[in-house]
mmCIF file of the N, C-alpha and C atoms, coordinates in Angstrom:
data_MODEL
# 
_entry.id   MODEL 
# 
loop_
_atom_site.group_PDB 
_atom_site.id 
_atom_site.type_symbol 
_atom_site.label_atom_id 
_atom_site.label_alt_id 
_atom_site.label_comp_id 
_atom_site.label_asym_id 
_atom_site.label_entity_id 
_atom_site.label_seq_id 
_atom_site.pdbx_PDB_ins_code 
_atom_site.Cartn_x 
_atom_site.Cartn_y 
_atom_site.Cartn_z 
_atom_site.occupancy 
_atom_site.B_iso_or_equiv 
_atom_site.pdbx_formal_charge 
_atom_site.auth_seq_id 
_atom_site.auth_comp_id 
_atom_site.auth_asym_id 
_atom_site.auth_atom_id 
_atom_site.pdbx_PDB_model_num 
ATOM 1   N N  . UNK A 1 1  ? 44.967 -53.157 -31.244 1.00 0.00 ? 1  UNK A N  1 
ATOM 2   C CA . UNK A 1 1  ? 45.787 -52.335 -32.092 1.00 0.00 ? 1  UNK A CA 1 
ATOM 3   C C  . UNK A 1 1  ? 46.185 -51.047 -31.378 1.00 0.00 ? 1  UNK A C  1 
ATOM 4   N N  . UNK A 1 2  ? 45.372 -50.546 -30.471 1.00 0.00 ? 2  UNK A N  1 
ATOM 5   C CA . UNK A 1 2  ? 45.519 -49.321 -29.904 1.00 0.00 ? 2  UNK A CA 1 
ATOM 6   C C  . UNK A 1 2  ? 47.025 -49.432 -28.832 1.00 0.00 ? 2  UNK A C  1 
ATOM 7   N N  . UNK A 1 3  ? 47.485 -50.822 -28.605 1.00 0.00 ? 3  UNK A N  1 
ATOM 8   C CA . UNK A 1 3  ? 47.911 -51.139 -27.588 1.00 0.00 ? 3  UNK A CA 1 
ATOM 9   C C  . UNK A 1 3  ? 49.737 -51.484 -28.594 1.00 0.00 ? 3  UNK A C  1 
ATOM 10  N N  . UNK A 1 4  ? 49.725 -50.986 -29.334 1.00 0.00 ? 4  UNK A N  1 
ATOM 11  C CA . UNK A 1 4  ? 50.770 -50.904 -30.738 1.00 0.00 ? 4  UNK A CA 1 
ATOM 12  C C  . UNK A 1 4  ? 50.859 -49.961 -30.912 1.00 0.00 ? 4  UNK A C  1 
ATOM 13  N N  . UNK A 1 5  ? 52.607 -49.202 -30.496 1.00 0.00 ? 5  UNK A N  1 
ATOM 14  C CA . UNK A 1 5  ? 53.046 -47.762 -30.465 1.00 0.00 ? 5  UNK A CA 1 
ATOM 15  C C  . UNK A 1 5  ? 52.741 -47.395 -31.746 1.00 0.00 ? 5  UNK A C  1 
ATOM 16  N N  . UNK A 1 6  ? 53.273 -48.544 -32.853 1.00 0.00 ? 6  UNK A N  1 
ATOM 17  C CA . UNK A 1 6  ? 53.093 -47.624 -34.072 1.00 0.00 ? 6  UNK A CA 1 
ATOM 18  C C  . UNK A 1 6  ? 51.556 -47.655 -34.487 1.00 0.00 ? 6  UNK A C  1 
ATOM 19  N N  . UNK A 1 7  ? 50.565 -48.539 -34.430 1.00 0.00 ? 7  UNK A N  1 
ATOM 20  C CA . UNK A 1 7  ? 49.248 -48.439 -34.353 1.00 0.00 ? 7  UNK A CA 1 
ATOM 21  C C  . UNK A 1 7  ? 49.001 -49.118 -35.055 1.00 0.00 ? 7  UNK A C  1 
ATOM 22  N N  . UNK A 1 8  ? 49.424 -49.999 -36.010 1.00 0.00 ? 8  UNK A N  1 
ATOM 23  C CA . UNK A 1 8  ? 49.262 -51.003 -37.294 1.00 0.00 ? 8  UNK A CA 1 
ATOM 24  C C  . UNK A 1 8  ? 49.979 -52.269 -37.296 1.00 0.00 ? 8  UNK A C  1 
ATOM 25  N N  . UNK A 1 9  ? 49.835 -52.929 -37.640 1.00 0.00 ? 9  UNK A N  1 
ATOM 26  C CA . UNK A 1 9  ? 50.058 -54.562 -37.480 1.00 0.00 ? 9  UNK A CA 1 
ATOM 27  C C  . UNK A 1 9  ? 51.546 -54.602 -38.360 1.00 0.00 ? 9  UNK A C  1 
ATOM 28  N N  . UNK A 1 10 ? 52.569 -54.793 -38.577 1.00 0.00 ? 10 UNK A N  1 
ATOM 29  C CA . UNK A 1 10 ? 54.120 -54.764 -39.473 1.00 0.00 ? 10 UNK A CA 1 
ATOM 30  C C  . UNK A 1 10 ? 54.011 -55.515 -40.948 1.00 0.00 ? 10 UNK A C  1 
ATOM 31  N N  . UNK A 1 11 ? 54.220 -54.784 -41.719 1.00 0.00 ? 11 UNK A N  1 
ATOM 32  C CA . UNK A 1 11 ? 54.368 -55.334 -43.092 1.00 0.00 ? 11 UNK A CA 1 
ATOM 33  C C  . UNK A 1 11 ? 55.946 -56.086 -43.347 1.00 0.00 ? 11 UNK A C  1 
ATOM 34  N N  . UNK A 1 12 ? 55.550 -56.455 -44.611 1.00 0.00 ? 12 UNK A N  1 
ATOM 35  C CA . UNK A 1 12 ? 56.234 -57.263 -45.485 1.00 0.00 ? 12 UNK A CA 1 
ATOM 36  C C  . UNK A 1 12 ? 57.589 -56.362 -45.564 1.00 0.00 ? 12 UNK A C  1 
ATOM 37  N N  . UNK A 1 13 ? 57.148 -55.444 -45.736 1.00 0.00 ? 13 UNK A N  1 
ATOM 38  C CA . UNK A 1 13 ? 58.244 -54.128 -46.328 1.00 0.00 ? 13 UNK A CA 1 
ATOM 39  C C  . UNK A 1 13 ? 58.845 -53.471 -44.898 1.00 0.00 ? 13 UNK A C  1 
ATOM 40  N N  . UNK A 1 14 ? 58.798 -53.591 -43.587 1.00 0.00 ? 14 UNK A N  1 
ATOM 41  C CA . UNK A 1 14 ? 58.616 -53.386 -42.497 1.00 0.00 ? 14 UNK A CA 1 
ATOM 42  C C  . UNK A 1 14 ? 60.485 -53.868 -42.549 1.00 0.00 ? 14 UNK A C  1 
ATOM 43  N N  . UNK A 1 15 ? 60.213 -55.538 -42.920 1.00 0.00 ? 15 UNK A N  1 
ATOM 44  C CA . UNK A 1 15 ? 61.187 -56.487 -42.179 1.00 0.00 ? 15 UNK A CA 1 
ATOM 45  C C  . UNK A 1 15 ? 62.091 -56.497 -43.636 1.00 0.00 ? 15 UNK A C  1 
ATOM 46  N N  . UNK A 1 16 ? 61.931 -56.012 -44.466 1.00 0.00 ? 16 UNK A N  1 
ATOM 47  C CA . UNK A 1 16 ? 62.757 -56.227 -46.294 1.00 0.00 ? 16 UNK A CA 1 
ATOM 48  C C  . UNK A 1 16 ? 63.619 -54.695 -45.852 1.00 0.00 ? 16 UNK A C  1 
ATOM 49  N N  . UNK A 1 17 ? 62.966 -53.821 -45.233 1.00 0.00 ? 17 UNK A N  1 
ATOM 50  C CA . UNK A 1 17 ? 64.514 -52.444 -45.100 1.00 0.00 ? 17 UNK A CA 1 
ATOM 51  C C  . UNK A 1 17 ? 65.164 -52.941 -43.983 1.00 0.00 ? 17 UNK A C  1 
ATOM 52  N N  . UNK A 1 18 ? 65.249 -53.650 -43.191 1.00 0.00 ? 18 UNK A N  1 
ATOM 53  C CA . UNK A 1 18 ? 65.755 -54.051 -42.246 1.00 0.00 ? 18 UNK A CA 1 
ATOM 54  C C  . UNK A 1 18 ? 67.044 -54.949 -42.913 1.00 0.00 ? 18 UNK A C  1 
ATOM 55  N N  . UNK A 1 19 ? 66.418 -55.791 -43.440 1.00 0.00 ? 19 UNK A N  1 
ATOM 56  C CA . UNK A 1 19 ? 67.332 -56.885 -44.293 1.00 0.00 ? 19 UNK A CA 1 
ATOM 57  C C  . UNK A 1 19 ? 67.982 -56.539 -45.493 1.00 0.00 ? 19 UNK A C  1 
ATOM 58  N N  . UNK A 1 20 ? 67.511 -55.408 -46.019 1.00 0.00 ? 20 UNK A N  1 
ATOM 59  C CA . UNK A 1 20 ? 68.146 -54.746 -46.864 1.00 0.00 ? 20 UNK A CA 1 
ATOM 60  C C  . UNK A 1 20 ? 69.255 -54.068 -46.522 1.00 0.00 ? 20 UNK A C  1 
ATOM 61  N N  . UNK A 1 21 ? 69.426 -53.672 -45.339 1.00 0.00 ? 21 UNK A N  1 
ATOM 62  C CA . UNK A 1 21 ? 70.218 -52.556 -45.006 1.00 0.00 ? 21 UNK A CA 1 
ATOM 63  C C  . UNK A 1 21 ? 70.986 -53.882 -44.596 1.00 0.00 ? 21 UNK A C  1 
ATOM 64  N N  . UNK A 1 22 ? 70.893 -54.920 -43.877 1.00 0.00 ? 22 UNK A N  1 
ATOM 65  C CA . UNK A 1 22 ? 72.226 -55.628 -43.032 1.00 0.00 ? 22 UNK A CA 1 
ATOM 66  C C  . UNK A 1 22 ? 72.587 -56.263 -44.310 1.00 0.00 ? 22 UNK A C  1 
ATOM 67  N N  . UNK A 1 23 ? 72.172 -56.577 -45.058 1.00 0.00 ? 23 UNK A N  1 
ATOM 68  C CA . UNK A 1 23 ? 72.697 -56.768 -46.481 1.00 0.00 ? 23 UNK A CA 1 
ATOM 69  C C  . UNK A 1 23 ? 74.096 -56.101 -47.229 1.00 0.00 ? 23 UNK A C  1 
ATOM 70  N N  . UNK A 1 24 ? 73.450 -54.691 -46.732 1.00 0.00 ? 24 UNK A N  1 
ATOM 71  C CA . UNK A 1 24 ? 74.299 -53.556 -47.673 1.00 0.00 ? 24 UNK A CA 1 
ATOM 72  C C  . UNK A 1 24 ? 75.417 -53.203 -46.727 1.00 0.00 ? 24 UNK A C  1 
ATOM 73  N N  . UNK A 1 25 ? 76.480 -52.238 -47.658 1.00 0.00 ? 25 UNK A N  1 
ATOM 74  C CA . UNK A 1 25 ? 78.138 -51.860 -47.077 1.00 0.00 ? 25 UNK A CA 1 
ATOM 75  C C  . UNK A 1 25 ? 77.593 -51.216 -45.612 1.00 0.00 ? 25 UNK A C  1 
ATOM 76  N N  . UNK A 1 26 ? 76.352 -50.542 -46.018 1.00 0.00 ? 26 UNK A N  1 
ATOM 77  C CA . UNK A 1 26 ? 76.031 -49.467 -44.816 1.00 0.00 ? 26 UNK A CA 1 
ATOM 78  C C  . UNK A 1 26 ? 76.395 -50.423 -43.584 1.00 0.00 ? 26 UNK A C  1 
ATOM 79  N N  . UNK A 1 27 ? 75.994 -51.704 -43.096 1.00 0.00 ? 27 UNK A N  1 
ATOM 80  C CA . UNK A 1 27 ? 75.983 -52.429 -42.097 1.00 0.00 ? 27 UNK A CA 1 
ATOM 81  C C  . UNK A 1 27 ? 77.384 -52.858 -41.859 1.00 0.00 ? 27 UNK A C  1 
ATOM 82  N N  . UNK A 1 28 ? 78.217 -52.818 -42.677 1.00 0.00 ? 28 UNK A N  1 
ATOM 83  C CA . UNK A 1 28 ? 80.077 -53.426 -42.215 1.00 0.00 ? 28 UNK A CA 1 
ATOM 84  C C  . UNK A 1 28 ? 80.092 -53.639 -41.125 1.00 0.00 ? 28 UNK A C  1 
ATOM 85  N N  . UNK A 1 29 ? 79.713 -52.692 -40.137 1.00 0.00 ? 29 UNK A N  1 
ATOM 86  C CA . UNK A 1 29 ? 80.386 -52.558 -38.741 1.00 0.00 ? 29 UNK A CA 1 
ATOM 87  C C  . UNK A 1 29 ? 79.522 -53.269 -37.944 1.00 0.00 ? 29 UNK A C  1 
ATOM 88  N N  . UNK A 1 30 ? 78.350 -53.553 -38.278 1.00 0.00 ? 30 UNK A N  1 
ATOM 89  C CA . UNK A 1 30 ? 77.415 -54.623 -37.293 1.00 0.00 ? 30 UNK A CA 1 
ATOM 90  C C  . UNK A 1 30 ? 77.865 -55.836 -37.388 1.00 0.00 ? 30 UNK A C  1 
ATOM 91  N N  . UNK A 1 31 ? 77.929 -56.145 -36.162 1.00 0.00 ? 31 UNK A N  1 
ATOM 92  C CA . UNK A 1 31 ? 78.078 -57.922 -36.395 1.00 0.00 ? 31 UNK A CA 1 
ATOM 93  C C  . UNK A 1 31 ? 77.723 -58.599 -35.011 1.00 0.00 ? 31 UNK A C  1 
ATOM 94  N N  . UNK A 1 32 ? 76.908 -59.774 -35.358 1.00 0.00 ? 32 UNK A N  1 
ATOM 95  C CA . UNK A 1 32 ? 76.555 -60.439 -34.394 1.00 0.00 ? 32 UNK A CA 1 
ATOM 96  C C  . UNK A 1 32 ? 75.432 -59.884 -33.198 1.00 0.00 ? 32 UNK A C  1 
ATOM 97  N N  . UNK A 1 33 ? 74.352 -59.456 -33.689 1.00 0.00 ? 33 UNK A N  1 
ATOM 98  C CA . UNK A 1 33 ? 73.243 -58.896 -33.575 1.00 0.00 ? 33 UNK A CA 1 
ATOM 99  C C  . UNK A 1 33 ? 71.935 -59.204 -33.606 1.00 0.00 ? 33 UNK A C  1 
ATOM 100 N N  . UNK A 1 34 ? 70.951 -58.992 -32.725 1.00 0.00 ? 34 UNK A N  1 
ATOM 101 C CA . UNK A 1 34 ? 70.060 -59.807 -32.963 1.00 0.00 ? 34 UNK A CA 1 
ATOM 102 C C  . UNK A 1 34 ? 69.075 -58.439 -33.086 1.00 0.00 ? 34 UNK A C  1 
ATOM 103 N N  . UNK A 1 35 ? 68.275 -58.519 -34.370 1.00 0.00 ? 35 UNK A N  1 
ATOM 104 C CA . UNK A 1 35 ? 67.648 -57.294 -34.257 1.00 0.00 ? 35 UNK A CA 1 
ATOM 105 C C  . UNK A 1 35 ? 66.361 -57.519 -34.110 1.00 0.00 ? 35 UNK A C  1 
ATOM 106 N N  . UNK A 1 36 ? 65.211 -56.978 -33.306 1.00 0.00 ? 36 UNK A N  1 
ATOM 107 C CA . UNK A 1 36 ? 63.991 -57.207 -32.768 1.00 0.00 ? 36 UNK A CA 1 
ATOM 108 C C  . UNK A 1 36 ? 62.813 -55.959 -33.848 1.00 0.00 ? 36 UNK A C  1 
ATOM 109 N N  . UNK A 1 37 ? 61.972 -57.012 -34.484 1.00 0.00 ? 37 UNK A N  1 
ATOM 110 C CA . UNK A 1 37 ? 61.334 -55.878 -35.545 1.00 0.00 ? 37 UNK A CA 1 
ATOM 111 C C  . UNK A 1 37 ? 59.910 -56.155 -34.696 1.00 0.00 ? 37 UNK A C  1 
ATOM 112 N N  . UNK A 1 38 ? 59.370 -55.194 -33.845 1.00 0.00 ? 38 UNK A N  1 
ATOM 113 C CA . UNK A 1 38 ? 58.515 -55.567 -33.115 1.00 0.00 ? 38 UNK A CA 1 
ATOM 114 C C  . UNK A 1 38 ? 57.179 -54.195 -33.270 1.00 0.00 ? 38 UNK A C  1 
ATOM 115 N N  . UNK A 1 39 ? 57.881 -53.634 -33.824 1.00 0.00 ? 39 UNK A N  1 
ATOM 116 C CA . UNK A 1 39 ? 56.825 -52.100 -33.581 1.00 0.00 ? 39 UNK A CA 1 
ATOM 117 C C  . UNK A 1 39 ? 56.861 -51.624 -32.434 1.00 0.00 ? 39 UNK A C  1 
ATOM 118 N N  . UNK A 1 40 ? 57.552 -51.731 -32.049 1.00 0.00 ? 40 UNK A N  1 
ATOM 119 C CA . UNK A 1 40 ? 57.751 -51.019 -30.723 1.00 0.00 ? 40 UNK A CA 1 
ATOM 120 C C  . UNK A 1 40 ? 57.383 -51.793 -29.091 1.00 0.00 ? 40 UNK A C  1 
ATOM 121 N N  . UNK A 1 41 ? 56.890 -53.325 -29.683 1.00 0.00 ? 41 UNK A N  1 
ATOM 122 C CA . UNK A 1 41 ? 55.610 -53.789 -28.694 1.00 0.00 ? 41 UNK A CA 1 
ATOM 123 C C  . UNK A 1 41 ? 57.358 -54.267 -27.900 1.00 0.00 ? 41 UNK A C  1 
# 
């Protein structure tokens, strides 16, 4: 764990604002993206 920038293992809720947001208007302009939810590793 020490070896994990953010220091904690990624939740549920981690990867749901992620998907929430490419969901929403906010994201219009993204497209074709591959987004990496890694904690930093």
């Amino acid at each position: 764990m020490a070896a994990t920038p953010l220091g904690r293992f990624g939740l549920p809720e981690d990867v749901a604002q992620v998907a929430l947001f490419l969901a929403s208007e906010e994201s219009a302009y993204v497209t074709g993206e591959r987004v990496l939810i890694a904690g930093g590793v």
